[in-house]
RODO-2510 file (C-alpha; in nm, 4 decimals, decimal comma):
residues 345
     n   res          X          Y          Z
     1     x    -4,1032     0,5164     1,5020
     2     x    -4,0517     0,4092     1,8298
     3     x    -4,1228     0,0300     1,7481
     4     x    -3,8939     0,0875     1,4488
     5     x    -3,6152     0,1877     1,6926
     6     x    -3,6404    -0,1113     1,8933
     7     x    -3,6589    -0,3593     1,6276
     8     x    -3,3010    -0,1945     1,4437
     9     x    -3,1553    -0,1868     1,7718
    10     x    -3,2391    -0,5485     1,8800
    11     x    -3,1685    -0,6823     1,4956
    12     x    -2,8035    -0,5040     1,5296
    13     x    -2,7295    -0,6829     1,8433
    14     x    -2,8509    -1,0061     1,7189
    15     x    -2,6603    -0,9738     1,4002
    16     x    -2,3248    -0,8690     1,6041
    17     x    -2,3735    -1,2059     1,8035
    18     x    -2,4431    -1,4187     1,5421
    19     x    -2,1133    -1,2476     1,3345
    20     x    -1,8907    -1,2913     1,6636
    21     x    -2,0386    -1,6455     1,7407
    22     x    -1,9249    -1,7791     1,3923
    23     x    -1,5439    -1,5232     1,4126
    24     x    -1,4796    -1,6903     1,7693
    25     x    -1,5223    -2,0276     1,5897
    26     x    -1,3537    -1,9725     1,3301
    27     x    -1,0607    -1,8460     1,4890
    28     x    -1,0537    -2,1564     1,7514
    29     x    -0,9449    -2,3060     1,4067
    30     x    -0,6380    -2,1964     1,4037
    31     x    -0,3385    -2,3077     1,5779
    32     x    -0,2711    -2,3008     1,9140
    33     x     0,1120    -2,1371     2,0058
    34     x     0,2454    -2,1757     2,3287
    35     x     0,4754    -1,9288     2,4610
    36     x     0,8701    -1,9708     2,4515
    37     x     1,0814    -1,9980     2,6596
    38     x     1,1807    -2,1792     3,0141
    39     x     1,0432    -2,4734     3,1006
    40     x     0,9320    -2,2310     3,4286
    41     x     0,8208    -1,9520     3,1858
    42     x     0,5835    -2,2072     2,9703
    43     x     0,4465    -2,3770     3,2688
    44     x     0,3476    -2,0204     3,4108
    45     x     0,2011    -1,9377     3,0333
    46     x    -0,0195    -2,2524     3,0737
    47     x    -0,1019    -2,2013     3,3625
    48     x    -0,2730    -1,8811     3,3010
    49     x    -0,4252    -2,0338     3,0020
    50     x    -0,6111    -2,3073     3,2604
    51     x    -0,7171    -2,0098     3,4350
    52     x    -0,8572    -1,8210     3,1479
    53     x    -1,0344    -2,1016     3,0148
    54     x    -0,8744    -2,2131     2,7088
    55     x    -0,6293    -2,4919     2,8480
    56     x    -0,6978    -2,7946     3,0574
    57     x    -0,4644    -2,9530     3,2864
    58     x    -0,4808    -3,3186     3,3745
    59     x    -0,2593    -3,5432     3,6385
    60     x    -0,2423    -3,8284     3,3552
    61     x    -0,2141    -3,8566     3,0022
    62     x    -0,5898    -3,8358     2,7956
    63     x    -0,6456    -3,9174     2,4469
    64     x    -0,9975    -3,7860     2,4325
    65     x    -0,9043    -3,4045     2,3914
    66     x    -0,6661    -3,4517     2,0590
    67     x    -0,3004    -3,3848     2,0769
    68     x    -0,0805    -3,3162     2,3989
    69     x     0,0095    -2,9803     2,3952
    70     x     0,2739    -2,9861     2,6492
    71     x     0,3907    -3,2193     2,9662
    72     x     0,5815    -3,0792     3,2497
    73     x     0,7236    -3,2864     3,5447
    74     x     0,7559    -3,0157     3,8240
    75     x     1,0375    -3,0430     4,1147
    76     x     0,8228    -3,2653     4,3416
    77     x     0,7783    -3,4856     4,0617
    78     x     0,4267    -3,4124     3,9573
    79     x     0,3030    -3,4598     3,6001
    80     x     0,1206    -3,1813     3,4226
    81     x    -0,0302    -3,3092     3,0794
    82     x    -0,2293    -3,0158     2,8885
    83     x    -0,4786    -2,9873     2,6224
    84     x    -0,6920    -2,7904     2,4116
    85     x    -1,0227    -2,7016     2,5750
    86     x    -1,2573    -2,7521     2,3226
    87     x    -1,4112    -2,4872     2,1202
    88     x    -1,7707    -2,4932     2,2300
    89     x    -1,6525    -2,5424     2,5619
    90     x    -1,4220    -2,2259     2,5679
    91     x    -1,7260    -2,0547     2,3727
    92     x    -1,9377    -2,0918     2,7028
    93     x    -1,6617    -1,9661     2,9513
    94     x    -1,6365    -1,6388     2,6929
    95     x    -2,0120    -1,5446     2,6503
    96     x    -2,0412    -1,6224     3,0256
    97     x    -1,7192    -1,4080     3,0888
    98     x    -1,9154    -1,1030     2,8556
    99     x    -2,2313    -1,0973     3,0260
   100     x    -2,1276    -1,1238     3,3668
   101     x    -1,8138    -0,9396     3,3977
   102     x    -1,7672    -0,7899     3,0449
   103     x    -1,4271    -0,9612     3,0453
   104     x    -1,3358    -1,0624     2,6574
   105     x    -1,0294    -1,2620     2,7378
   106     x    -0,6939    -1,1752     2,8145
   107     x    -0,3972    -1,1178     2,5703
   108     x    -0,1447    -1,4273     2,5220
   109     x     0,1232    -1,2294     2,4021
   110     x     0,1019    -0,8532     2,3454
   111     x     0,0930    -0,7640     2,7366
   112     x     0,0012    -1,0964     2,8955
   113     x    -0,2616    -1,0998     3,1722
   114     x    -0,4132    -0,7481     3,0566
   115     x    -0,7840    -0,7538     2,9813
   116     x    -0,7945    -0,7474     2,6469
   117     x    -1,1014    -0,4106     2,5908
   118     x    -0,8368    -0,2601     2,8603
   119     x    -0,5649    -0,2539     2,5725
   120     x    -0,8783    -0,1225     2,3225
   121     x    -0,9525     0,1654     2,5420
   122     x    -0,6182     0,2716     2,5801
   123     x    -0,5379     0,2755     2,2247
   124     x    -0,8968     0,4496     2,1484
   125     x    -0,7905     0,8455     2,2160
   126     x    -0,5528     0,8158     1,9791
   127     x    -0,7550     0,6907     1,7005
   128     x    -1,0128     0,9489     1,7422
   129     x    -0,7222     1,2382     1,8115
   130     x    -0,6441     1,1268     1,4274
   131     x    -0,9550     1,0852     1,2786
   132     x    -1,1506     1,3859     1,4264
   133     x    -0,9125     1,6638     1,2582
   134     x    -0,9688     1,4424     0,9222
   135     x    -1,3232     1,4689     0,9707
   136     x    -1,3669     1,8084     1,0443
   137     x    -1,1575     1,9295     0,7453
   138     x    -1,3218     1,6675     0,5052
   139     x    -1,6619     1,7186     0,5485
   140     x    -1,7220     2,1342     0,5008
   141     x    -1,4090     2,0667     0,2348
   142     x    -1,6690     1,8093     0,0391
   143     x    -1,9444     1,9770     0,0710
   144     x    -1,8005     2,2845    -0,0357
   145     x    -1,6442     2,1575    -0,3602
   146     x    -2,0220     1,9562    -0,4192
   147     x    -2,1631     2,2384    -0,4226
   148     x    -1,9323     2,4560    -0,6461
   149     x    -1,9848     2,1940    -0,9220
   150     x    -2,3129     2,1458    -0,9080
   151     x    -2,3606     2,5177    -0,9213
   152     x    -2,1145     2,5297    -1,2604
   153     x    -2,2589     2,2088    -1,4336
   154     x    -2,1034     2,0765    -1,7076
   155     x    -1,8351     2,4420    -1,7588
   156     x    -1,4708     2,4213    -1,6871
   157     x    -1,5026     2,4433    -1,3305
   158     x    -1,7595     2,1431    -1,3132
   159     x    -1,5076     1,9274    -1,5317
   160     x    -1,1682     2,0249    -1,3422
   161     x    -1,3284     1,9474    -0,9927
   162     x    -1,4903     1,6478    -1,1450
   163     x    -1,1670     1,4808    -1,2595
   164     x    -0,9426     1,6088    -0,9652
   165     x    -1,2257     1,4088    -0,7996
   166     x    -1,1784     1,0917    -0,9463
   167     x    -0,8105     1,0540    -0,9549
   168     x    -0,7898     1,0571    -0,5959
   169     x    -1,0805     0,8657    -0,5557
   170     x    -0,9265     0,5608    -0,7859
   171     x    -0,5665     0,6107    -0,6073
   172     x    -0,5395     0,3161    -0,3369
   173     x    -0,5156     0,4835    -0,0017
   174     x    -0,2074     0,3032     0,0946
   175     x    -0,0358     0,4538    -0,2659
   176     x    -0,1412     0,7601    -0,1071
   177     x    -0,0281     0,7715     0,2349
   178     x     0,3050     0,6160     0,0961
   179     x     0,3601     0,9340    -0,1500
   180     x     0,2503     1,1350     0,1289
   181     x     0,5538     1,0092     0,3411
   182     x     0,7717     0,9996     0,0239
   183     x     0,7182     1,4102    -0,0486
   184     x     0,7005     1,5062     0,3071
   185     x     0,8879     1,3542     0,5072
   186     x     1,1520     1,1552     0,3109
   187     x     1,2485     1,3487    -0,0334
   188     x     1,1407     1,7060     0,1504
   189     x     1,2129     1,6236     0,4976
   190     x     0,9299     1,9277     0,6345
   191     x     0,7202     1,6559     0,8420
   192     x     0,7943     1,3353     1,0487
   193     x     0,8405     1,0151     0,8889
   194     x     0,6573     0,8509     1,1971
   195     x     0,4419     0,9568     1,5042
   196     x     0,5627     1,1722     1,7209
   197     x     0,6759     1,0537     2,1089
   198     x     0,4773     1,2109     2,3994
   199     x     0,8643     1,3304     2,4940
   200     x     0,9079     1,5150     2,2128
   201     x     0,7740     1,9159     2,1478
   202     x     0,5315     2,0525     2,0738
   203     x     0,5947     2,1920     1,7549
   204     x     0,6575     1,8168     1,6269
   205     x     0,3446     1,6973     1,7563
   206     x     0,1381     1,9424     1,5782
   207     x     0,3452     1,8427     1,2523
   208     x     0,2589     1,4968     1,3097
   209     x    -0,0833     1,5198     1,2371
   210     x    -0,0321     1,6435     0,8846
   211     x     0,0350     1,3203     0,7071
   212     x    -0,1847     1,1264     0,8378
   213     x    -0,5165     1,4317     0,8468
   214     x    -0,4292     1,5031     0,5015
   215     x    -0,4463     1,1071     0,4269
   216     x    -0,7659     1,0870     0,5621
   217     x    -0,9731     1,3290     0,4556
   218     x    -0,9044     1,2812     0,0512
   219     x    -1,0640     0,9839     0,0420
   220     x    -1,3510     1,1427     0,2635
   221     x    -1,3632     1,4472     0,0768
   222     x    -1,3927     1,2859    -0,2855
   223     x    -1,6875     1,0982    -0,1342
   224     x    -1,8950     1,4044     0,0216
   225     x    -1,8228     1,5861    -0,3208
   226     x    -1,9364     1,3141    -0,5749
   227     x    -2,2780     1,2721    -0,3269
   228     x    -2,3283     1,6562    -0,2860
   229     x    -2,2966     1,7341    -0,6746
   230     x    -2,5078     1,4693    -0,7867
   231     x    -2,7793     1,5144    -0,4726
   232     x    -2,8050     1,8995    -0,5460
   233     x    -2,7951     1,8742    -0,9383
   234     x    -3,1086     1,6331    -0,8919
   235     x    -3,3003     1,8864    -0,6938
   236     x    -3,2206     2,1622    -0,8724
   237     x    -3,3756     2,0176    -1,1336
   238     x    -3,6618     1,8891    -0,9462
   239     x    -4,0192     2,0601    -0,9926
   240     x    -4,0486     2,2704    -0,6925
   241     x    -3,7625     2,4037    -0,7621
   242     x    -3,8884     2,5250    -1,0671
   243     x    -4,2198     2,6779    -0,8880
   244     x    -4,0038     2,8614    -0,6711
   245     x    -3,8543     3,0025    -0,9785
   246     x    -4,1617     3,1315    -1,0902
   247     x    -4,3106     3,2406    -0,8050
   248     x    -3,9890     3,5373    -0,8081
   249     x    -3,7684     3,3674    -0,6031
   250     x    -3,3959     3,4455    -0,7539
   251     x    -3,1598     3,1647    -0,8771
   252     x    -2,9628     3,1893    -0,4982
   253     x    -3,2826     3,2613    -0,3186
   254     x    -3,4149     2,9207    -0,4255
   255     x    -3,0761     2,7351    -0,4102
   256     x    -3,0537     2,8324    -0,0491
   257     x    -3,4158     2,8409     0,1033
   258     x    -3,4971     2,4627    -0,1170
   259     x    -3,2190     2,3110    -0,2650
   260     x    -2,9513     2,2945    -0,0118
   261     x    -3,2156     2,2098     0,2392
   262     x    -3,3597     1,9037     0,0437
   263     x    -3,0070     1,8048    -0,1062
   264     x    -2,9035     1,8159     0,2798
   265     x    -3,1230     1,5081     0,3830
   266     x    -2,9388     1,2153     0,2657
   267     x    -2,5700     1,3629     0,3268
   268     x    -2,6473     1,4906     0,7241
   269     x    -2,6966     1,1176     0,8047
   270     x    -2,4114     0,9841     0,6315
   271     x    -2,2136     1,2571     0,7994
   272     x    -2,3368     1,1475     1,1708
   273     x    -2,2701     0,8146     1,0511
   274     x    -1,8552     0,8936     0,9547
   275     x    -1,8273     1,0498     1,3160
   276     x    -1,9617     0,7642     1,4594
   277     x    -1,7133     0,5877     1,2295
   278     x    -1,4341     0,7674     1,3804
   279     x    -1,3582     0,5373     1,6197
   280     x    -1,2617     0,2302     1,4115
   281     x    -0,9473     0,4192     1,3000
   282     x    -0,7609     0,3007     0,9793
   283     x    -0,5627     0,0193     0,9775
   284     x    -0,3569     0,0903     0,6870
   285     x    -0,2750     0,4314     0,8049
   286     x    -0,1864     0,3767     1,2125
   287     x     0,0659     0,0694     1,0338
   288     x     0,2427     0,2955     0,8071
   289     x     0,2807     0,5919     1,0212
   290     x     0,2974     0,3891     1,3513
   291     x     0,0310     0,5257     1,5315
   292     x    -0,0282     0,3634     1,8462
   293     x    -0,4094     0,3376     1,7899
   294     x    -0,6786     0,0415     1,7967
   295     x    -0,5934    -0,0261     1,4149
   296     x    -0,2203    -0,1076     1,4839
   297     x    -0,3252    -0,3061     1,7624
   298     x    -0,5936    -0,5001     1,5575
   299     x    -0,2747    -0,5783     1,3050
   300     x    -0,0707    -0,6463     1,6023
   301     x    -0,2650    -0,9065     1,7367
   302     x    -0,3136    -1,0514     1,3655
   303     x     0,0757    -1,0678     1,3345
   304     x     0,0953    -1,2319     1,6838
   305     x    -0,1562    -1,4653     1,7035
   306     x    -0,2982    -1,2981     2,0294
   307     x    -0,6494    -1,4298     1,9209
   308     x    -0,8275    -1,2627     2,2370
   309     x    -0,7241    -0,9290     2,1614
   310     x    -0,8167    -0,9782     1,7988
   311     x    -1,1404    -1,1169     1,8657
   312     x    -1,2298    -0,8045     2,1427
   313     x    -1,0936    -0,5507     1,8533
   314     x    -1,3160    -0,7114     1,5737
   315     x    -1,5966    -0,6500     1,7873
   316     x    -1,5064    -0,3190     1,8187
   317     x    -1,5596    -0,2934     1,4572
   318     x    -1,8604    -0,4955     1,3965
   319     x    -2,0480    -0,2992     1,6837
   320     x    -1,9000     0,0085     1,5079
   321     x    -2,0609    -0,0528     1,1500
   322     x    -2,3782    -0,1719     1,2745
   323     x    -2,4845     0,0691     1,5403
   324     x    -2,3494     0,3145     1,2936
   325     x    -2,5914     0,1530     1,0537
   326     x    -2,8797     0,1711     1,2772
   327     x    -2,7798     0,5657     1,3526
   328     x    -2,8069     0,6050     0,9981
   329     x    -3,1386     0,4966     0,9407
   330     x    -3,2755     0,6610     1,2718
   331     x    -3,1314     1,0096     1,1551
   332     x    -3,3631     1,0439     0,8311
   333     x    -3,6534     1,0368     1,0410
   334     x    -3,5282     1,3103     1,2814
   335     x    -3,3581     1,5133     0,9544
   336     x    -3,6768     1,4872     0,7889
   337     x    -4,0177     1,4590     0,9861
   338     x    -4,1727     1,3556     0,6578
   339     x    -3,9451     1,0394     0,6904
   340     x    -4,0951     0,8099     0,9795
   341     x    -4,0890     0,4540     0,9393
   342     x    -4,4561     0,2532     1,0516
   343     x    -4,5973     0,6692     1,1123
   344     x    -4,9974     0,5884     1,0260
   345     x    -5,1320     0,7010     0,7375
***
């Protein structure tokens, strides 16, 4: 198990660099903008960029580094001619910048100059602040309706949780957030249309988390219910469960002592795996409701072409998924002892 553990550790961190490797190239692709502006104000921006390591600056005009980007004649009369560094080049300066001062670039445009996992880890509380409520109400929520229908297979009750179930699970979570503002907040006018200020009360803080906790944990609770139902239905039809039966056990006796306990395996993990999860926020949700949280700024950065900020948020998420991953596959061994990957024989 312990060999195991290495090897899905080390082959997450070699798939997260080979994924960020091929992002940072591909986003060298696109086009470089320059910052508006002064003459003063642009020379400054470039400057910083020649510092950073994406920019060089040359006395005299080169044609060996593609297009001019910009030429500046300063008050003493100097020329400034500068071009793209190029990509492989710039992809030396950022790993080196990584492993020897953790520093993933600076932003360009969102707040210039300010490390770029600085602007990550201020935005992180509030994605977790969001996504933790969600998660605790979603996942007892899931579980409990799972269980309810499995217990009333194919009656009334099975059917009418069963098809609650999978209209919200086909609605598009943006349709859903967006009725969620239209009811609440624009036709009824009970909750905030947007996220509350730190200036503002109390009262309208705790509101604020309504919308978006409610938007959340549908999606999260459809999923824990349709996995539940159909893990517990299997077991309770399983042949053990059957023994127990005979042995005197009552219908409940055997539901709790077996089948919740065996059902349980493969939905603990995924659970440990969605708190994990918490921290890559929702996108779609922090947008709509303005949330000030990693998601928004991941958007952000997308909209404004602040590729340093986007790159250090994408590997946010791709560390995110795959340790979560790794987590996953770890937890049925500790769940279950009879679980252990390369255990002898």
């Amino acid at each position: 198990m312990v060999k195991y553990t290495i090897e899905r550790i080390l082959l997450a961190f070699v798939t997260a660099f080979i994924i960020l490797t091929l992002t940072f190239f591909l986003m060298k692709q696109l086009p470089f903008y320059p910052a508006a502006g002064t003459n003063e104000a642009k020379f400054a921006f470039f400057t910083d960029q020649v510092n950073i390591g994406n920019v060089l600056e040359f006395n005299l005009a080169q044609t060996k580094y593609g297009d001019l980007l910009w030429h500046f004649v300063d008050d003493k009369g100097g020329n400034h001619y500068f071009y793209l560094r190029p990509a492989h080049e710039q992809y030396v300066i950022w790993l080196k910048g990584i492993f020897t001062e953790f520093n993933w670039g600076k932003s360009l445009y969102i707040k210039p100059n300010v490390d770029s996992m600085t602007l990550i880890a201020r935005r992180l509380p509030t994605t977790i602040k969001i996504n933790l409520p969600a998660a605790i109400i979603s996942v007892p929520a899931g579980i409990g309706l799972g269980v309810w229908a499995a217990l009333k297979k194919n009656k009334m009750t099975d059917h009418i949780i069963s098809t609650v179930i999978m209209i919200f699970i086909s609605v598009p979570s943006f349709i859903m957030i967006t009725l969620l503002l239209y009811l609440f907040a624009f036709e009824w006018g009970v909750l905030p249309s947007t996220w509350p200020l730190e200036t503002q009360p109390l009262p309208m803080k705790i509101k604020g988390y309504i919308i978006p906790t409610m938007a959340l944990s549908f999606g999260s609770i459809c999923g824990y219910c349709r996995f539940t139902r159909a893990e517990l239905t299997e077991v309770m039809s399983s042949d053990f469960l059957l023994l127990a039966r005979t042995k005197g056990l009552t219908r409940s006796q055997s539901i709790v002592r077996h089948a919740m306990k065996n059902a349980m395996v493969p939905i603990l993990p995924s659970i440990l795996a969605e708190i994990i999860g918490l921290l890559g926020g929702s996108m779609i949700l922090e947008q709509l409701y303005g949330i000030p949280g990693v998601g928004t700024l991941y958007v952000t950065a997308l909209n404004r072409q602040d590729y340093n900020v986007l790159l250090a948020d994408m590997s946010l998420y791709t560390m995110i998924g795959l340790l979560s991953g790794v987590f996953l596959d770890l937890s049925y061994g500790f769940i279950d002892p009879r679980i252990r990957m390369g255990a002898r024989k």
